[in-house]
C-alpha positions in Angstrom: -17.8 -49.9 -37.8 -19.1 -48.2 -34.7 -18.4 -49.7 -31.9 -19.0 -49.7 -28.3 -16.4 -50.1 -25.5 -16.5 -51.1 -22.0 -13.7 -50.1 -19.5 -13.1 -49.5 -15.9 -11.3 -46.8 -14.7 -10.7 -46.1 -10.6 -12.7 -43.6 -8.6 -9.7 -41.8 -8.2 -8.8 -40.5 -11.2 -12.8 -40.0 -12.1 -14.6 -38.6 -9.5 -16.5 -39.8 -5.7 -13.4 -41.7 -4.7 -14.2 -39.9 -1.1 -17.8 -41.3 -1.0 -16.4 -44.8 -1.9 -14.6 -44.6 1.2 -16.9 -43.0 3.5 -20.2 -44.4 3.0 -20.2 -48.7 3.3 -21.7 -49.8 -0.2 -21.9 -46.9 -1.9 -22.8 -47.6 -5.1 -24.1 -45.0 -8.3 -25.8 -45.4 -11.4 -25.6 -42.7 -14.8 -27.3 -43.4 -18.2 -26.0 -41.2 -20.8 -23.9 -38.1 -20.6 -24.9 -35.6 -23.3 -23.7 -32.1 -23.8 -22.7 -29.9 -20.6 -25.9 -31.1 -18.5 -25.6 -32.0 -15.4 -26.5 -35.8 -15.2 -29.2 -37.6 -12.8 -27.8 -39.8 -10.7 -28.9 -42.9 -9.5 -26.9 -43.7 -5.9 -27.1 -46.1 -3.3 -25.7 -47.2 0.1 -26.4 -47.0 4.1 -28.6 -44.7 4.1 -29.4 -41.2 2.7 -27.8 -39.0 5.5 -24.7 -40.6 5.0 -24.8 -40.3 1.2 -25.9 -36.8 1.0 -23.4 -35.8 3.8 -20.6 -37.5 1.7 -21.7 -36.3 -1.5 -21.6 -32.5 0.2 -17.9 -33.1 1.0 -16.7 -34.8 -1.7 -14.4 -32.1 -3.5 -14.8 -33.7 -6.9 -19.1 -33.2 -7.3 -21.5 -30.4 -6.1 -24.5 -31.4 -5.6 -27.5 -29.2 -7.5 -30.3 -31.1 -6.8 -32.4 -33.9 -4.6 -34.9 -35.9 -7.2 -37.6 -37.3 -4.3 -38.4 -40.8 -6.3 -41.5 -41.8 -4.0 -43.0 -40.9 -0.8 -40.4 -42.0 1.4 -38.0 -40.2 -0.8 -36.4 -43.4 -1.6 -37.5 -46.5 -4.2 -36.1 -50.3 -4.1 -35.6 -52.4 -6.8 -34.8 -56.3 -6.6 -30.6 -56.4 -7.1 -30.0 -53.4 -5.4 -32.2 -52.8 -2.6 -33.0 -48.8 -1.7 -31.5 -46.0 -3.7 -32.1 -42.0 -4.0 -31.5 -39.9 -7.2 -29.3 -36.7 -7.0 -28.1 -34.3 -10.1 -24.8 -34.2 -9.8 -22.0 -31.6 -11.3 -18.6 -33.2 -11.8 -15.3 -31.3 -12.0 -12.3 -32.7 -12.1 -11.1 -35.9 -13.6 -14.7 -36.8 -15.5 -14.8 -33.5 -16.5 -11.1 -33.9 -18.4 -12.6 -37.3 -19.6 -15.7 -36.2 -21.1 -13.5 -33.9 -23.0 -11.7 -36.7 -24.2 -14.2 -38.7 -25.5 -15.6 -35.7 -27.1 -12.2 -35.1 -29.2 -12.2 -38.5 -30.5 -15.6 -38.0 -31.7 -17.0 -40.3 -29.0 -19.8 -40.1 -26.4 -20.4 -41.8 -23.1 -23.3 -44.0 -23.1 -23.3 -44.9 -20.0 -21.6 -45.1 -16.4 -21.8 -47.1 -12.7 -19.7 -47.5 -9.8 -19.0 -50.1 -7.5 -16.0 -50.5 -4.8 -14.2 -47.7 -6.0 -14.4 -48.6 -9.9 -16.0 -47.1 -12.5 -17.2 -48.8 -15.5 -18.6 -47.0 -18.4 -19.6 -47.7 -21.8 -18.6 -45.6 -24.5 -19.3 -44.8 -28.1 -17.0 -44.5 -31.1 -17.7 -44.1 -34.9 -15.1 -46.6 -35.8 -12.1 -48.9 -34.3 -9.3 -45.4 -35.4 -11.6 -43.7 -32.8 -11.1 -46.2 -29.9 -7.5 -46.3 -30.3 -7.2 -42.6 -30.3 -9.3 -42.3 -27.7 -7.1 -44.7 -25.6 -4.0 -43.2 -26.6 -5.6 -40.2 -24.9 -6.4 -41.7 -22.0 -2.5 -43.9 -21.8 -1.4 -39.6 -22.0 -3.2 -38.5 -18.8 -3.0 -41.8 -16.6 -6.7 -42.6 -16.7 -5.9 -46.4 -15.4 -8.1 -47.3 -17.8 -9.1 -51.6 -18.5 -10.7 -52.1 -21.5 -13.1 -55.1 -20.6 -14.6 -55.3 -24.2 -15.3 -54.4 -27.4 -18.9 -55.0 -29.1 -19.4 -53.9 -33.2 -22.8 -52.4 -34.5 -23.4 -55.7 -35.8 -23.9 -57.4 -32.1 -25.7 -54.2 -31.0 -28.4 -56.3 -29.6 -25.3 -57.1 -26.8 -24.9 -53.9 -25.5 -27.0 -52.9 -23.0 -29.0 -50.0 -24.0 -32.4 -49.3 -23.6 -32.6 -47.9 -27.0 -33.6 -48.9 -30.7 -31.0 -49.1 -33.3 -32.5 -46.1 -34.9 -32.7 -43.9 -31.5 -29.7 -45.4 -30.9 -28.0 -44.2 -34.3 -30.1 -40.7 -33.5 -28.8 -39.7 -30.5 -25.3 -40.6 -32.2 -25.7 -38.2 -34.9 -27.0 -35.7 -32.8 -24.3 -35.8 -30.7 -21.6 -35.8 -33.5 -23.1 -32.7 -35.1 -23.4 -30.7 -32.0 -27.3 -31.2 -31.4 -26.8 -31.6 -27.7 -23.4 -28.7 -27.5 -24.2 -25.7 -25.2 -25.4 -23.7 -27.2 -26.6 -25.6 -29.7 -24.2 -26.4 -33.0 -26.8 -27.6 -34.9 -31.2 -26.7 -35.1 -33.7 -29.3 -34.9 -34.8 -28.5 -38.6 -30.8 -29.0 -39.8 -30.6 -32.4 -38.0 -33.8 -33.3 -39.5 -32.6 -32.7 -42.9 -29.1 -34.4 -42.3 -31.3 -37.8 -41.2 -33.5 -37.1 -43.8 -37.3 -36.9 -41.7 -39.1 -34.4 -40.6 -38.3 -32.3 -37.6 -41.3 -33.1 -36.2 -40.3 -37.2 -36.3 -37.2 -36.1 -35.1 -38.3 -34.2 -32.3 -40.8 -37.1 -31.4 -37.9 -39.7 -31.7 -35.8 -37.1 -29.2 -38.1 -37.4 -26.7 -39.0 -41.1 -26.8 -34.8 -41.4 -26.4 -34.5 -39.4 -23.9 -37.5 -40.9 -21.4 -36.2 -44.3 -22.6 -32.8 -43.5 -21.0 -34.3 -41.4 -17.6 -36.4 -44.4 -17.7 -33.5 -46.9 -17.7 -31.4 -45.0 -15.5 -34.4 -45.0 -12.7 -35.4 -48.4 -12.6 -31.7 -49.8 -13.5 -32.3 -50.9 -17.1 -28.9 -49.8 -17.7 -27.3 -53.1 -16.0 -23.4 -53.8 -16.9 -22.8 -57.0 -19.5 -20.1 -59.4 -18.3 -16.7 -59.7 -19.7 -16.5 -62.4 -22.4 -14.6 -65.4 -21.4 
């Protein structure tokens, strides 16, 4: 069954542990992490200076891009308060992670941080999947806390912007390479494989993707709480 999983893992051993400590409330936002792109991140604290000041010393990101989100160059939205978007290259210990989740056959759905934790959710194809995964993860002292598993069958739980068929999509492409730089697989193959045409496909791509930006922007992508 596929199954999602959401864990924490400590700044340190991922990546901004130097902004957590420099910059009071600094906290970041990622939606998915597909192929080698650089993600669009979603970060908030004091105030920019002190962010973008951070974020230019911290030894585990480089910073490619400012993403000006309204006039002011900052937006607000009700939980929490102003926040400014960056793309963001990683190196390091998400970099090695990323890797790992890729061997297991496994994709990262999502990611925040908060007080020097990050907690992602992650995608496998099946419970084998998690546990190698984890075994990985045990092998190269990620730190990692599982906070819970969630089945296919309580996919209305996890908290995903997505349809259960973008949602199975995005999983496929990612499995067969779709999203690999370069490219493992061609729109028309992918097509084929899910059985619709590549123009469907392509259309169901896009609506994905700008559901996820979308998400990430106006924090749809808000963590679940641990089951009691």
């Amino acid at each position: 069954m596929t199954t999602v999983v959401e864990l924490d893992v400590p700044a340190g051993r991922l990546g901004l542990a130097r902004t957590f400590d420099h910059v009071p409330a600094f906290g970041f936002q990622i939606g998915a992490i597909i192929g080698d792109a650089p993600p669009l991140v979603r970060v908030s604290g004091s105030d920019r200076q002190s962010i973008e000041r951070s974020l230019e010393d911290d030894p585990s990101v480089d910073v490619l891009a400012t993403v000006s989100v309204s006039a002011d160059e900052s937006t607000r939205s009700e939980s929490t308060g102003p926040f400014w978007v960056f793309r963001l290259e990683f190196t390091g210990g998400l970099e090695l992670f990323q890797r790992l989740v890729a061997s297991a056959d496994g994709a990262v759905l999502s990611a925040r941080g908060r007080e020097g934790i990050w907690s992602l959710q992650l995608l496998f194809h099946d419970r084998e999947s998690v546990s190698t995964c984890y075994d990985l993860f045990e092998r190269y002292e990620f730190d990692v806390e599982v906070t819970r598993l969630t089945g296919m069958d309580d996919l209305e739980r996890v908290q995903t912007p997505l349809t259960e068929t973008q949602y199975e999509t995005i999983c496929t492409a990612h499995d067969l390479g779709y999203f690999d730089v370069p490219r493992a697989i061609t729109l028309e193959e992918l097509a084929a494989e899910l059985d619709v045409s590549h123009q469907a496909l392509s259309e169901r791509l896009r609506r994905s993707q700008a559901a996820l930006i979308s998400a990430e922007l106006s924090g749809g992508l808000d963590s679940s709480p641990i089951d009691p």
